[in-house]
C-alpha positions in Angstrom: 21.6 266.6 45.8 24.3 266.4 43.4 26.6 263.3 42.9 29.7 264.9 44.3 28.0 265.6 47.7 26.3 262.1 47.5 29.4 260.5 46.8 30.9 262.5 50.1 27.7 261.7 52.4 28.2 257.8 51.4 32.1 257.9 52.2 31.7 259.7 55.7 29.0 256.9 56.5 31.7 254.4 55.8 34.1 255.7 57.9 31.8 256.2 60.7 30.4 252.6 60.4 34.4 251.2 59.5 35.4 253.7 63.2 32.3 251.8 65.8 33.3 248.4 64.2 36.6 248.8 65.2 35.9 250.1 68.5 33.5 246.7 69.0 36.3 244.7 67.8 38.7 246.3 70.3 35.7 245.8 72.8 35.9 242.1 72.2 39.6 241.6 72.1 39.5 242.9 75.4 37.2 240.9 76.9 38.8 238.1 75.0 42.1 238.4 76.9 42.5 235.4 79.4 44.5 238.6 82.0 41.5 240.4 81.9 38.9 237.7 82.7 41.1 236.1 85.3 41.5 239.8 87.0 37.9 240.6 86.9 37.6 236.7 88.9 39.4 237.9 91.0 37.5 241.3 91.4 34.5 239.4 91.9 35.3 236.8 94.3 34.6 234.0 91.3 34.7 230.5 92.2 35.9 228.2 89.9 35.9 224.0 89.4 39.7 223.4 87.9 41.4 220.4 87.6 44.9 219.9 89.6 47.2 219.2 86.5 50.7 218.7 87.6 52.3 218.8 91.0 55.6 221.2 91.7 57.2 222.5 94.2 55.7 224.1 97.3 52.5 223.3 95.5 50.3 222.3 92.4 49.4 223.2 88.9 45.7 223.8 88.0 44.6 225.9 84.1 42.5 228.6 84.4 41.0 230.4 80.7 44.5 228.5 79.1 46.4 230.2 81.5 48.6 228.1 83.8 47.9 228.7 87.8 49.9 228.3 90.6 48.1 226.8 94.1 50.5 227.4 97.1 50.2 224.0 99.2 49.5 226.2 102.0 46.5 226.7 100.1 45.0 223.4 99.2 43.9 222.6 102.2 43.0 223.7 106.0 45.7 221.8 107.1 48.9 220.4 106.5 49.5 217.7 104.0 51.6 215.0 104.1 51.8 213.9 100.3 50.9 216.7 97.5 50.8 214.0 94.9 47.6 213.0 96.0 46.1 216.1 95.0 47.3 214.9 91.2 44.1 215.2 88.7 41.8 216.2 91.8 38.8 217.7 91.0 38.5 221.4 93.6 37.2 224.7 93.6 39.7 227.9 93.5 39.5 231.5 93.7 42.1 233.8 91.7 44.0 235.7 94.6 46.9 237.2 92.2 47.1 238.8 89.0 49.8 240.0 87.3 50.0 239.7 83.3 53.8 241.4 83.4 55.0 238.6 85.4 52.7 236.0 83.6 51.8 235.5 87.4 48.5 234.1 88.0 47.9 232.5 91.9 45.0 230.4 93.1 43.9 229.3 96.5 41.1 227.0 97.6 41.6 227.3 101.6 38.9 230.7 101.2 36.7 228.4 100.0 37.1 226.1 102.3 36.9 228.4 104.6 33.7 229.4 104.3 32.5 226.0 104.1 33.8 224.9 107.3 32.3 228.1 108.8 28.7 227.2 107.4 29.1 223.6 108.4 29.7 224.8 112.0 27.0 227.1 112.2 24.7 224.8 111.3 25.9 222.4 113.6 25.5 224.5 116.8 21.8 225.7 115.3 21.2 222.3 116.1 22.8 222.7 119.8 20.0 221.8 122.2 20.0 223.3 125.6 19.5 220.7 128.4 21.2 217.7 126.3 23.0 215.1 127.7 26.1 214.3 125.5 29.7 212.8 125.5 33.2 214.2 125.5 36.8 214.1 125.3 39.3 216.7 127.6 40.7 218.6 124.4 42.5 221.2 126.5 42.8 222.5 130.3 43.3 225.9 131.7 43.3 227.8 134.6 39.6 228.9 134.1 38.2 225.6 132.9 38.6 222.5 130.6 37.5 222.5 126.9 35.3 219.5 125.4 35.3 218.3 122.2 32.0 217.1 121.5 31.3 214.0 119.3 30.0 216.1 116.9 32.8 218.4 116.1 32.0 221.3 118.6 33.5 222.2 121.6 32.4 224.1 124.6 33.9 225.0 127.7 33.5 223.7 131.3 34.0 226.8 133.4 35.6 225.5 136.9 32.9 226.2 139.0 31.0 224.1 136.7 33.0 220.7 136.9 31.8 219.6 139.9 29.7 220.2 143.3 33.1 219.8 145.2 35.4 223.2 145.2 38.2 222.8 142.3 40.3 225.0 142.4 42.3 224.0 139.2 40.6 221.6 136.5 44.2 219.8 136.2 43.6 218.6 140.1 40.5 216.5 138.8 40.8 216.2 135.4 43.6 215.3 132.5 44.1 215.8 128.8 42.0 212.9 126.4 39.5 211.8 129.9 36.1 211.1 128.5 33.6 212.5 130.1 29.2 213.3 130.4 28.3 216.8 130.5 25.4 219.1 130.1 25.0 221.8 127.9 24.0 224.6 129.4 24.3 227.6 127.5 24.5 229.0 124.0 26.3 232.8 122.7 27.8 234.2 120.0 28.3 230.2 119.2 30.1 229.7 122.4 29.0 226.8 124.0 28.8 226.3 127.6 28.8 222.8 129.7 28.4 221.4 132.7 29.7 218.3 135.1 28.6 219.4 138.0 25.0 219.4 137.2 24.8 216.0 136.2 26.4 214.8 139.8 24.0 214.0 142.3 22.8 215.6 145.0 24.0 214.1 148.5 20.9 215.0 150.6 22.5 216.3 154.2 21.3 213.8 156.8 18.8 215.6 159.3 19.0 215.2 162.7 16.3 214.0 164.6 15.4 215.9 167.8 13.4 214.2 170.5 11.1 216.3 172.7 10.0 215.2 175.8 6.3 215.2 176.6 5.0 218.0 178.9 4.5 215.5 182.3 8.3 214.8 181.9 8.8 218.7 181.9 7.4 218.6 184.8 8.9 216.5 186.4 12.1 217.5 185.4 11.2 220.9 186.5 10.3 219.6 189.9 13.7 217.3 190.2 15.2 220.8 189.5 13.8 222.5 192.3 14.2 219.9 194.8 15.9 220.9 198.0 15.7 224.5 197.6 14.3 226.3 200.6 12.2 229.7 199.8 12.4 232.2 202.7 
């Protein structure tokens, strides 16, 4: 092979080695973009430990791959809260729900999160639902078709009306009021539905029974005989 050509084989290897390291480097810088790793969180459902940094308005400030997030208030939590500034260097767990590099817009929430922990918590509890316990309540709620308990151990099941007591009731607001603490039965268990009972912890009024005297067969007699008494047979 002559020099010239060598010389033109080793050039065209440089170029082709100088193009894929390029192409790697671009590779890189894109996975190296904060956007792009906070968009593919987000794709993925990621759940990340942040920091809550700084508290403004309508919510709180929380970092993200150097990028500053935004956490609704509506979002830090199941339920309302009184006082965002004592969410101020709290230690929680996010998910990125909006991505949008033009804007610089980059939103977390933690209420998913919390979400799904509340649902597991629950489903463990009623797992551990025994049918045939005794337990104590409080009236959370009436309606037409029953009264609602909450249990003392977070759940609530209903007491259908023909289940508060023995008596007819014909509307649980005639025997019973919101916050009464009362003793029912669990009686039943679906689709995590819990069903309870008064009415089978009353108890039950035996009905008195009557006591019938028969009279022995000589007074049958007799009593036949008084009954026949002065009548004449032709």
């Amino acid at each position: 092979m002559s020099e010239e050509l060598l010389q033109e084989t080793a050039a065209e290897a440089a170029i082709s080695n100088t193009e894929e390291t390029m192409a790697d480097f671009e590779e890189h810088f894109d996975d190296a973009n904060p956007w792009n790793l906070v968009a593919s969180y987000k794709e993925k459902g990621t759940v990340l430990p942040v920091k809550v940094e700084g508290i403004v308005n309508g919510g709180a400030i929380a970092m993200v791959e150097g990028l500053r997030g935004f956490i609704p208030a509506s979002r830090l939590s199941l339920s309302y809260i009184e006082d965002l500034e004592t969410y101020l260097l709290k230690d929680i767990e996010v998910k990125v729900i909006e991505v949008d590099q033009a804007s610089e817009r980059l939103v977390l929430s933690a209420r998913e999160i919390l979400k799904e922990k509340e649902k597991k918590a629950m489903e463990e509890k009623i797992a551990n639902v025994k049918i045939g316990s005794v337990v104590n309540g409080t009236v959370e709620s009436l309606q037409n078709y029953g009264a609602f308990i909450r249990l003392e151990d977070g759940l609530s099941g209903l007491v259908h009306v023909s289940q508060i007591s023995q008596k007819r009731v014909k509307s649980p607001k005639d025997v019973l009021n919101t916050g009464d603490e009362v003793k029912v039965k669990i009686i039943g268990l679906k689709d995590g539905k819990i069903s309870l009972s008064m009415k089978a912890l009353e108890e039950v009024k035996e009905e008195p029974v009557e006591k019938v005297n028969i009279p022995k067969s000589e007074s049958i007699g007799t009593n036949l005989g008084e009954l026949f008494k002065g009548i004449k047979l032709n």
